[in-house]
Chimera marker file (.cmm) of the C-alpha trace (Angstrom):
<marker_set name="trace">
<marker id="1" x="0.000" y="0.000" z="0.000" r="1" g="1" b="0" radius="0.5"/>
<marker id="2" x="1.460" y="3.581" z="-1.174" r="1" g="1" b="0" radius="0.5"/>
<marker id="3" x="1.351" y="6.997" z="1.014" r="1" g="1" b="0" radius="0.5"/>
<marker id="4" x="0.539" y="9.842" z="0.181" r="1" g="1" b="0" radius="0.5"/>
<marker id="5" x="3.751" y="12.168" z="0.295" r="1" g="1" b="0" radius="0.5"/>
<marker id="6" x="4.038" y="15.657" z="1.025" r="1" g="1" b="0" radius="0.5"/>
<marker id="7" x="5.842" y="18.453" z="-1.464" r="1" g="1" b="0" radius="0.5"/>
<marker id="8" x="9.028" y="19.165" z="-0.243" r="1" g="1" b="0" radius="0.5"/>
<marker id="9" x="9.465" y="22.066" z="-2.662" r="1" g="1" b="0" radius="0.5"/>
<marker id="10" x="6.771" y="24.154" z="-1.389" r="1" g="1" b="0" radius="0.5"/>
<marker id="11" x="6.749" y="28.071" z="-1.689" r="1" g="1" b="0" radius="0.5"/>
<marker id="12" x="5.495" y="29.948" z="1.201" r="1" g="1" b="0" radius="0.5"/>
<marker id="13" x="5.289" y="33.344" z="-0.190" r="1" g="1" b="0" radius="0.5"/>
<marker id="14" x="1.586" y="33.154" z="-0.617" r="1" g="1" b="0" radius="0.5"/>
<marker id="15" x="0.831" y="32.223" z="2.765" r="1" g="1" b="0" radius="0.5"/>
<marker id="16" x="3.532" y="34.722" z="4.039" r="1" g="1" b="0" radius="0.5"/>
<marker id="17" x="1.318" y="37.826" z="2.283" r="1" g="1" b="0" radius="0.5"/>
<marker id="18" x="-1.646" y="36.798" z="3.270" r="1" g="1" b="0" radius="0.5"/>
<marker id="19" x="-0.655" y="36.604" z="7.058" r="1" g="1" b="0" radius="0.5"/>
<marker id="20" x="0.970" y="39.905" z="6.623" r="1" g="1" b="0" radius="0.5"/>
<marker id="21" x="-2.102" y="41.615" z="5.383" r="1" g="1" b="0" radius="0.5"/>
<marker id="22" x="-3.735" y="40.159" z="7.993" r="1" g="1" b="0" radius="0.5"/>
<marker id="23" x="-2.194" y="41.102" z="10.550" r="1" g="1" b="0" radius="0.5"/>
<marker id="24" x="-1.768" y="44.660" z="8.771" r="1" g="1" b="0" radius="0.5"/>
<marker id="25" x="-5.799" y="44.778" z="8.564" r="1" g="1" b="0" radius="0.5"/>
<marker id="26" x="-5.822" y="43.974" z="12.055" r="1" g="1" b="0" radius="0.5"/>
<marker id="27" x="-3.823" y="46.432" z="13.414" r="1" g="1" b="0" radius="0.5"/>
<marker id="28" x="-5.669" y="49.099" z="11.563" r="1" g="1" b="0" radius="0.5"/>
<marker id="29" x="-9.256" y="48.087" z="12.658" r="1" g="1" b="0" radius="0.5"/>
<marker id="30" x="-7.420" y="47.685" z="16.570" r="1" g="1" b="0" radius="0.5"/>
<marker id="31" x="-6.318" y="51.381" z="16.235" r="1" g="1" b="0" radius="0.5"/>
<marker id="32" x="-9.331" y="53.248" z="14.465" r="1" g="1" b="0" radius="0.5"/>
<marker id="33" x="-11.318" y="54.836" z="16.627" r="1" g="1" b="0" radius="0.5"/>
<marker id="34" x="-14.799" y="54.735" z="16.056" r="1" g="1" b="0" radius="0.5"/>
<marker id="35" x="-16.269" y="56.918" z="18.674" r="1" g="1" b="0" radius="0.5"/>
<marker id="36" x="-18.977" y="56.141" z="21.003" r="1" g="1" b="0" radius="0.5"/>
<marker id="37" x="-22.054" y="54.443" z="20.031" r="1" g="1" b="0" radius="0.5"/>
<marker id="38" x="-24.714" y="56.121" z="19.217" r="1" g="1" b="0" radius="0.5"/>
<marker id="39" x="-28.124" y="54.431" z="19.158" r="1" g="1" b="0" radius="0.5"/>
<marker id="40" x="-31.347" y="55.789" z="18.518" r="1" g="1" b="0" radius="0.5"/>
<marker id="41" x="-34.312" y="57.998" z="19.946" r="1" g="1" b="0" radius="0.5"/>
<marker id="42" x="-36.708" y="55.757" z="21.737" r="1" g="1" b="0" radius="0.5"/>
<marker id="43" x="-39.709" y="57.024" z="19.593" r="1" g="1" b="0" radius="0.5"/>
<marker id="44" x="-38.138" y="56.886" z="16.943" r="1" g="1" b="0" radius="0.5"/>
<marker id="45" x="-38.954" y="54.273" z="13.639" r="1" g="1" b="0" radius="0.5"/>
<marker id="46" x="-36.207" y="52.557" z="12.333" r="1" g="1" b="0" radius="0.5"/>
<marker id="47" x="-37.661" y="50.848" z="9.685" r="1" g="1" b="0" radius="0.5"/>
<marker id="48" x="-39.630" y="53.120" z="8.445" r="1" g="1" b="0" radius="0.5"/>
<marker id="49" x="-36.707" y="55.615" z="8.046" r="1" g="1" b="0" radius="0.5"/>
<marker id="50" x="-34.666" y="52.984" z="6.026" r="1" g="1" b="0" radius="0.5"/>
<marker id="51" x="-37.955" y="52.788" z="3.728" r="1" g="1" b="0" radius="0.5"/>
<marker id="52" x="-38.184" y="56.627" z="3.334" r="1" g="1" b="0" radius="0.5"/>
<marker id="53" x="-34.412" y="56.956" z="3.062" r="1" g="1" b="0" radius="0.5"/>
<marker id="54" x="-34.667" y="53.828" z="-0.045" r="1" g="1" b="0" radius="0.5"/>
<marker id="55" x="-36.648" y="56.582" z="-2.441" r="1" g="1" b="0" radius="0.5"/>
<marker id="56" x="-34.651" y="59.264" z="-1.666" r="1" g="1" b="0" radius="0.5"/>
<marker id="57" x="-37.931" y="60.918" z="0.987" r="1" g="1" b="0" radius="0.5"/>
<marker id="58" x="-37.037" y="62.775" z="4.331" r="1" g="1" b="0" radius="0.5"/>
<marker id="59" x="-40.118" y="61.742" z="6.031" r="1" g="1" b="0" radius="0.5"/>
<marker id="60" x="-38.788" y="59.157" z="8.476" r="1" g="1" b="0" radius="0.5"/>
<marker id="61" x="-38.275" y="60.126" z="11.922" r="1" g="1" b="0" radius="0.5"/>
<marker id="62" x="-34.271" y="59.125" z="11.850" r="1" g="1" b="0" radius="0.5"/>
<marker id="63" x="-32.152" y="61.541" z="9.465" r="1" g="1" b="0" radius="0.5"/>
<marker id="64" x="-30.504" y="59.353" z="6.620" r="1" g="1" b="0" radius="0.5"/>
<marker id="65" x="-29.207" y="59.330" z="3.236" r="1" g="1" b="0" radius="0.5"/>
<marker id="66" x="-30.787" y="58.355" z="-0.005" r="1" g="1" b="0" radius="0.5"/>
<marker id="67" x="-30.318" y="54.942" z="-1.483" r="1" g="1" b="0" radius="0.5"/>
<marker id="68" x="-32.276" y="55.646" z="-4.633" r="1" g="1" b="0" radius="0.5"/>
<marker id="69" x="-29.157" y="54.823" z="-7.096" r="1" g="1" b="0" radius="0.5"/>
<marker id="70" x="-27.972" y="51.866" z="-5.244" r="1" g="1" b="0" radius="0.5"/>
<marker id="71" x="-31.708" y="50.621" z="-4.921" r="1" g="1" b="0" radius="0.5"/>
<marker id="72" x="-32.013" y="51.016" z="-8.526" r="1" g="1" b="0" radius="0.5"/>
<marker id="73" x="-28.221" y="49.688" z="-8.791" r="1" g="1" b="0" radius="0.5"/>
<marker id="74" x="-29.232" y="46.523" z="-7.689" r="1" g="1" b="0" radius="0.5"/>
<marker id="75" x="-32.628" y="46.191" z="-9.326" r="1" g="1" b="0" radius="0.5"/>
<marker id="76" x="-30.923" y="46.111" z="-12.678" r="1" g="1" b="0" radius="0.5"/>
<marker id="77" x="-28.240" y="43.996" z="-11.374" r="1" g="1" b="0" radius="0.5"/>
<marker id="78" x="-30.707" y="41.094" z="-10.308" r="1" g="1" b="0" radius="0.5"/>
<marker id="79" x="-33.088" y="41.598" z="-13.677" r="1" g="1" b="0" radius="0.5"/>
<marker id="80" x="-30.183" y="40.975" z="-15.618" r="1" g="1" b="0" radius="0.5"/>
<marker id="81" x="-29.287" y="38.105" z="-13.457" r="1" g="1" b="0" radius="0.5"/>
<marker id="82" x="-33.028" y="36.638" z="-14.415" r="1" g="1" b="0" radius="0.5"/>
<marker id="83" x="-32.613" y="37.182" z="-17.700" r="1" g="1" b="0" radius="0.5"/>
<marker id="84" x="-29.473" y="35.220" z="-18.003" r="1" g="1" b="0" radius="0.5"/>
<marker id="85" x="-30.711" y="32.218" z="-15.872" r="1" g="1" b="0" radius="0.5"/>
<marker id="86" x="-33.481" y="32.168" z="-18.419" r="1" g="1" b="0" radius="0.5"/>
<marker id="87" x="-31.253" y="32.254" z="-21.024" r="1" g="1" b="0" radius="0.5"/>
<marker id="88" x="-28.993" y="29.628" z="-19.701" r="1" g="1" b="0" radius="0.5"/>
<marker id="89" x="-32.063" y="27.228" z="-18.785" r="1" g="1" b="0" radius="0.5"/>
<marker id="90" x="-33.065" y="27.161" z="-22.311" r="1" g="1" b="0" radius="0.5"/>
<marker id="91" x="-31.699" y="24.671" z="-24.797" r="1" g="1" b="0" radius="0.5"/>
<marker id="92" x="-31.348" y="24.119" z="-28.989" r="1" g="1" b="0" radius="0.5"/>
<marker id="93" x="-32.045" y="21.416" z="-30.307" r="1" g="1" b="0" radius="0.5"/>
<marker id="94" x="-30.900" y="20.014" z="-34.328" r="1" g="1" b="0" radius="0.5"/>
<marker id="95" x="-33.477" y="21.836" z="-35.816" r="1" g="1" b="0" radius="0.5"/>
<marker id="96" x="-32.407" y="24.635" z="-34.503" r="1" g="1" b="0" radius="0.5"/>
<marker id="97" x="-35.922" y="25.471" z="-32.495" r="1" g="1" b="0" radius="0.5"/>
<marker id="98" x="-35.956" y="26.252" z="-28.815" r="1" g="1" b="0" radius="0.5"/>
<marker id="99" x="-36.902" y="23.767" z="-26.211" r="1" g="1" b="0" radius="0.5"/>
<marker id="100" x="-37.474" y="24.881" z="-22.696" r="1" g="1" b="0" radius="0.5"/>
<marker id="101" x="-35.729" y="23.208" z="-20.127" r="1" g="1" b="0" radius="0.5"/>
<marker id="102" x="-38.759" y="23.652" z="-17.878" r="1" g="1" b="0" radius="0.5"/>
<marker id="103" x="-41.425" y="22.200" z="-19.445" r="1" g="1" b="0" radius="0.5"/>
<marker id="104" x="-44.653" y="22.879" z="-16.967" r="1" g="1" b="0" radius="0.5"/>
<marker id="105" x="-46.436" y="19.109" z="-18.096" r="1" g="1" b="0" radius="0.5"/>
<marker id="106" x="-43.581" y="16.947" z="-16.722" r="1" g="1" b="0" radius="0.5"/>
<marker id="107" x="-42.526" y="16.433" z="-20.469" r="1" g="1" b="0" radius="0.5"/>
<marker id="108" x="-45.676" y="15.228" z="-22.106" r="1" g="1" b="0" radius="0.5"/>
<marker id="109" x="-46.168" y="17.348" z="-24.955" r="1" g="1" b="0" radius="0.5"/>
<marker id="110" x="-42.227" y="17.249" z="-25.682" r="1" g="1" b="0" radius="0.5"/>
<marker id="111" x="-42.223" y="13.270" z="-25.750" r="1" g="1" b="0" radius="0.5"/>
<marker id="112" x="-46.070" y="13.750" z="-28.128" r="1" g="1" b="0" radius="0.5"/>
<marker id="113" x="-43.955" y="15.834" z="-30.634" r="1" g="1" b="0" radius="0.5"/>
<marker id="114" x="-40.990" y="13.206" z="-30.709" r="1" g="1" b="0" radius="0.5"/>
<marker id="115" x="-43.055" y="10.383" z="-31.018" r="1" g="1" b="0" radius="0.5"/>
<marker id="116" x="-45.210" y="12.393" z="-33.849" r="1" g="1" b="0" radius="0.5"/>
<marker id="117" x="-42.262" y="13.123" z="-35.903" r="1" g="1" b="0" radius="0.5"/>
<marker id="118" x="-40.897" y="9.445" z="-36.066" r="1" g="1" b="0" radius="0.5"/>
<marker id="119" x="-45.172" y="8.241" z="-36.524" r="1" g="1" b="0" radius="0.5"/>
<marker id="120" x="-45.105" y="9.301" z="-40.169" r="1" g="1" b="0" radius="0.5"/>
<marker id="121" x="-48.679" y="9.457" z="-40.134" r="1" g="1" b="0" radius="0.5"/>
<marker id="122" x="-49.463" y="7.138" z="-37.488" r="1" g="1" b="0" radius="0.5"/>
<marker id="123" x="-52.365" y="8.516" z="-35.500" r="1" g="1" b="0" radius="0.5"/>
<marker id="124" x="-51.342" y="6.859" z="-32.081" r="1" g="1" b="0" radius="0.5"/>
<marker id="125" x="-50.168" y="9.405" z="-29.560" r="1" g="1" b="0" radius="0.5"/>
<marker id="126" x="-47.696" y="8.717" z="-26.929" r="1" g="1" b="0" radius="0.5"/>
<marker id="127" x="-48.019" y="5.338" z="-24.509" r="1" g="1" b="0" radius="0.5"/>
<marker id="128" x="-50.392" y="3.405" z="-24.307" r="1" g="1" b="0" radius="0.5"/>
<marker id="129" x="-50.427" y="3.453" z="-20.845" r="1" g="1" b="0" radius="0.5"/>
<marker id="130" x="-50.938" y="6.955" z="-20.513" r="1" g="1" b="0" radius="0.5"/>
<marker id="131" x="-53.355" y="8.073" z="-18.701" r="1" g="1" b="0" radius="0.5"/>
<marker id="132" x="-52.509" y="12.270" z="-18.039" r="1" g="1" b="0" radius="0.5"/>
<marker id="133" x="-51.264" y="12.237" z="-14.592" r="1" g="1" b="0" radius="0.5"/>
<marker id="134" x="-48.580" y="13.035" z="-12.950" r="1" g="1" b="0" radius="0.5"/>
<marker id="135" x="-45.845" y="10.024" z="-12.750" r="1" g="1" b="0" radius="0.5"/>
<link id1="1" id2="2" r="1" g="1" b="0" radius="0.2"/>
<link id1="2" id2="3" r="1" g="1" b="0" radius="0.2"/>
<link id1="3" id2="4" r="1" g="1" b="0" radius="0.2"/>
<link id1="4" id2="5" r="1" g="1" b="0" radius="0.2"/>
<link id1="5" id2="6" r="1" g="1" b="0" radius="0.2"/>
<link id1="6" id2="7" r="1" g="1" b="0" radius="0.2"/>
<link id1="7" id2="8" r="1" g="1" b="0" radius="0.2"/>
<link id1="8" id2="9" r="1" g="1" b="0" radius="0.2"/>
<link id1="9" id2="10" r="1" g="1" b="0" radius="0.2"/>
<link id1="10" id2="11" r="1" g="1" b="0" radius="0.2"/>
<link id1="11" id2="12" r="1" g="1" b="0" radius="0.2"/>
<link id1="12" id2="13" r="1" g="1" b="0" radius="0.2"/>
<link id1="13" id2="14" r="1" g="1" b="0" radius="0.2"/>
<link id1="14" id2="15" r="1" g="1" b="0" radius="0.2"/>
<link id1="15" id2="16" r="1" g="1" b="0" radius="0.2"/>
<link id1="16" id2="17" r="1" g="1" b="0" radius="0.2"/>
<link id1="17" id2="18" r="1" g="1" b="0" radius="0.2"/>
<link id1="18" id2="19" r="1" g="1" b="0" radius="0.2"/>
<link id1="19" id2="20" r="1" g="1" b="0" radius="0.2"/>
<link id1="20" id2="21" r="1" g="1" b="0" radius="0.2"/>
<link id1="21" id2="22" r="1" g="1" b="0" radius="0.2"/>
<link id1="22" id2="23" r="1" g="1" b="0" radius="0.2"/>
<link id1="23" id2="24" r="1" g="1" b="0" radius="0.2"/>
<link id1="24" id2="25" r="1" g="1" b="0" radius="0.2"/>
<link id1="25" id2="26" r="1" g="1" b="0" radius="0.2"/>
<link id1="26" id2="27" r="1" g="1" b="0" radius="0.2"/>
<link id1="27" id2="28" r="1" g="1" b="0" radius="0.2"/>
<link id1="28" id2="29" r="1" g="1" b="0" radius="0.2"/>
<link id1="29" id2="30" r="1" g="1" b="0" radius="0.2"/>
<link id1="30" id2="31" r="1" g="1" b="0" radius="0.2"/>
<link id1="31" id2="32" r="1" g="1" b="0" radius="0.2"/>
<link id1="32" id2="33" r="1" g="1" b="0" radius="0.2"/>
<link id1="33" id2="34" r="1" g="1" b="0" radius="0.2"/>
<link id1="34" id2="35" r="1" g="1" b="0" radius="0.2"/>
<link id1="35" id2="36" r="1" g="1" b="0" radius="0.2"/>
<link id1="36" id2="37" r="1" g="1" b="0" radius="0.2"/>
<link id1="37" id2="38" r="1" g="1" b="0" radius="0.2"/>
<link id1="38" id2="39" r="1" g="1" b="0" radius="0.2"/>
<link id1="39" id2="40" r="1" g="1" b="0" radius="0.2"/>
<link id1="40" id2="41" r="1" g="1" b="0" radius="0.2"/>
<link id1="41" id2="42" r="1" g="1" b="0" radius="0.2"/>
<link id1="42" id2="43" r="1" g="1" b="0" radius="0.2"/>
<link id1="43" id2="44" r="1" g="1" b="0" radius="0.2"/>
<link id1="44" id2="45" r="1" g="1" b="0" radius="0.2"/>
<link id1="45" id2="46" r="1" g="1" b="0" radius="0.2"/>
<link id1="46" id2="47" r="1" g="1" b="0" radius="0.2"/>
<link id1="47" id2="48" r="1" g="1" b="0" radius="0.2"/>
<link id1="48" id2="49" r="1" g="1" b="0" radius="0.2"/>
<link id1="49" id2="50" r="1" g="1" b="0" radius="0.2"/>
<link id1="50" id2="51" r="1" g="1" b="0" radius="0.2"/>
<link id1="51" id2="52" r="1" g="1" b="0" radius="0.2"/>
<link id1="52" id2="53" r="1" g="1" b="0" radius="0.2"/>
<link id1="53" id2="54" r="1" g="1" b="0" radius="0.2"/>
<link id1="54" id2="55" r="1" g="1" b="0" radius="0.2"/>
<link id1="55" id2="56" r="1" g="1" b="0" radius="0.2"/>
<link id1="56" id2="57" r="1" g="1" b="0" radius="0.2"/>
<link id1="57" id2="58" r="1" g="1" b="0" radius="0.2"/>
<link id1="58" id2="59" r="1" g="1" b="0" radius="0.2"/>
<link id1="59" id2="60" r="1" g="1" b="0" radius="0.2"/>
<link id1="60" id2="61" r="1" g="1" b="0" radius="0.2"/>
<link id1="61" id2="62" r="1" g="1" b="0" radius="0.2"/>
<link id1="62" id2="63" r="1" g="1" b="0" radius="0.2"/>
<link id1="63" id2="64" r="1" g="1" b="0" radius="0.2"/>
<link id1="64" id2="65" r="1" g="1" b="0" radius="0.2"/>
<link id1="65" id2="66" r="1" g="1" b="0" radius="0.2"/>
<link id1="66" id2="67" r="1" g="1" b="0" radius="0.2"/>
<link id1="67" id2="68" r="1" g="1" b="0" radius="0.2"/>
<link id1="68" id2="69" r="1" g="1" b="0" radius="0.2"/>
<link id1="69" id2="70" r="1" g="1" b="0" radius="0.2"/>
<link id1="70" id2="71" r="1" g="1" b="0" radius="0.2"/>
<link id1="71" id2="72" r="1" g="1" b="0" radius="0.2"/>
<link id1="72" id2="73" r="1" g="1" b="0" radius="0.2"/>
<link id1="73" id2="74" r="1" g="1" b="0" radius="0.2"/>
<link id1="74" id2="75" r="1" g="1" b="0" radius="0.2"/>
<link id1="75" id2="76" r="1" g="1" b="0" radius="0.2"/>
<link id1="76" id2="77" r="1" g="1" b="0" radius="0.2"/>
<link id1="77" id2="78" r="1" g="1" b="0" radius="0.2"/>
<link id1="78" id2="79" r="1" g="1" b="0" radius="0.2"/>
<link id1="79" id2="80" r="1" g="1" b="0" radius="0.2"/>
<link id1="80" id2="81" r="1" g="1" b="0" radius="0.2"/>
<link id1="81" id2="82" r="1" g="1" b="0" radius="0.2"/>
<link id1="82" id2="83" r="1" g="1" b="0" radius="0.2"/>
<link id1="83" id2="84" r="1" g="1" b="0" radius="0.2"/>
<link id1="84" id2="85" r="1" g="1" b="0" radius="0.2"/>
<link id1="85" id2="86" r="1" g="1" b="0" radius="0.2"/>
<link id1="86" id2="87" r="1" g="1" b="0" radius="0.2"/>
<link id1="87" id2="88" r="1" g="1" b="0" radius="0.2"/>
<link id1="88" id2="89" r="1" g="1" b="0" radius="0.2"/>
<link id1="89" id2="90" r="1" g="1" b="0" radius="0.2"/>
<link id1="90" id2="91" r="1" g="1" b="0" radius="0.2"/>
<link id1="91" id2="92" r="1" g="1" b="0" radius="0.2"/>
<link id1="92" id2="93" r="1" g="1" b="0" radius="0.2"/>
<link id1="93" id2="94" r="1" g="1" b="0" radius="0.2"/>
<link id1="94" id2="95" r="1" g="1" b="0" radius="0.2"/>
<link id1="95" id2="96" r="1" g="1" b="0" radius="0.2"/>
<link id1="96" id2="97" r="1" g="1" b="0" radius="0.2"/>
<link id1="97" id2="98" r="1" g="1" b="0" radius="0.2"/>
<link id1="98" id2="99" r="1" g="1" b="0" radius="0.2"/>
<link id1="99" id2="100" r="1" g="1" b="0" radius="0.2"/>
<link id1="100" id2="101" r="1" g="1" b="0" radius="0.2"/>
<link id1="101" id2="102" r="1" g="1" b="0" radius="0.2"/>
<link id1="102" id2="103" r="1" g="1" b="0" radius="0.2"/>
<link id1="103" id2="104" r="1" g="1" b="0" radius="0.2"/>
<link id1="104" id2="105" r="1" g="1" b="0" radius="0.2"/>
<link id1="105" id2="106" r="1" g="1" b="0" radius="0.2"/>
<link id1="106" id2="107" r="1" g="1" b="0" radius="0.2"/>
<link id1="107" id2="108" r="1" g="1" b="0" radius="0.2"/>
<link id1="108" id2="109" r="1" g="1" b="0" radius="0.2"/>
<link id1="109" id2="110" r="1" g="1" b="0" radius="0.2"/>
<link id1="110" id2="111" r="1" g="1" b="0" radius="0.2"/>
<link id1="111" id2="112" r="1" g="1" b="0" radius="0.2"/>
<link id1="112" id2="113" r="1" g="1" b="0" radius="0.2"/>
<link id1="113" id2="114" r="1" g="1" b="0" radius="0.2"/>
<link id1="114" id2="115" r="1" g="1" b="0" radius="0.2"/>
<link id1="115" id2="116" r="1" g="1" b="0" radius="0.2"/>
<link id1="116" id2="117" r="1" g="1" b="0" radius="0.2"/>
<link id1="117" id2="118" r="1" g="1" b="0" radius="0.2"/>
<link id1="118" id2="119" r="1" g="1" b="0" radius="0.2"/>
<link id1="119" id2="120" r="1" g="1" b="0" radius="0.2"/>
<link id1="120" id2="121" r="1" g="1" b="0" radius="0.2"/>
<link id1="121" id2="122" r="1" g="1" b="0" radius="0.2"/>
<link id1="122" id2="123" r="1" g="1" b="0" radius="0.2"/>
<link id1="123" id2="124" r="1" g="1" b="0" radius="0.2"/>
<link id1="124" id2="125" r="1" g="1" b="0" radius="0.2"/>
<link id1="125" id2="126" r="1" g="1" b="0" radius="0.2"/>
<link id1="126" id2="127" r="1" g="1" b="0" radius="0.2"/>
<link id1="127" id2="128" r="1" g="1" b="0" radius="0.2"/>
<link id1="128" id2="129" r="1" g="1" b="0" radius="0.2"/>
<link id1="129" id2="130" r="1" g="1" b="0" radius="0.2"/>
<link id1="130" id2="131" r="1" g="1" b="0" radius="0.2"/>
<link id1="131" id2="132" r="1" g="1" b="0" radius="0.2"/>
<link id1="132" id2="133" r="1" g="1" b="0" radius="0.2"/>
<link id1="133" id2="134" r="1" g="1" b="0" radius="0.2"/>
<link id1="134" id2="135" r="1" g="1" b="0" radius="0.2"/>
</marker_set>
């Protein structure tokens, strides 16, 4: 039986930087000084400032700053993400026609076409043992 063996030519520069920056990025978030906390009015409406401050509207009860780009920003962003997973989930086939991945019926009407192209003419439709449930 064989063991594995370790690399004795290994380079530890890689490892070396990223402990460095690290450590680095430690030492600056240790030293910052963030000030004392805050917090918030007791009558005050958190969550209905953050909606208000979303569209850009100073009618929350917490002063904030818009988000209206970033909110728009990001609807873009995930409609173009949709559109690609649509366009990704659909398929060619020889004929050069588009086939949905997702077909709705489980198949059936995809497996009625096959079988009607290779029929020439036959009038039987799919199994015989089909009765148009689910399986």
């Amino acid at each position: 039986m064989s063991r594995p063996e370790l690399q004795s030519d290994i380079s530890y520069t890689k490892g070396l930087a990223a402990l460095a920056l690290f450590v680095v990025m430690a030492a600056v978030v240790f030293a910052a000084d963030f000030g004392p906390a805050q917090g918030f009015p007791s009558d005050a409406n958190v969550t209905e400032s953050i909606g208000y401050a979303m569209f850009n509207l100073d009618l929350g009860s917490v002063p904030a700053e818009g988000f209206l780009v970033a909110f728009l920003l990001i609807a873009v962003v995930l409609d173009v993400a949709l559109d690609g997973a649509l366009y990704l989930a659909k398929r060619e086939n020889e004929d050069d026609e588009t086939l949905t991945a997702l077909i709705a019926d489980g198949g059936r009407t995809l497996r009625r076409t096959v079988a009607d192209d290779g029929a020439d003419g036959d009038e039987t439709h799919g199994d015989a043992d089909d009765d148009g449930g689910d399986r």
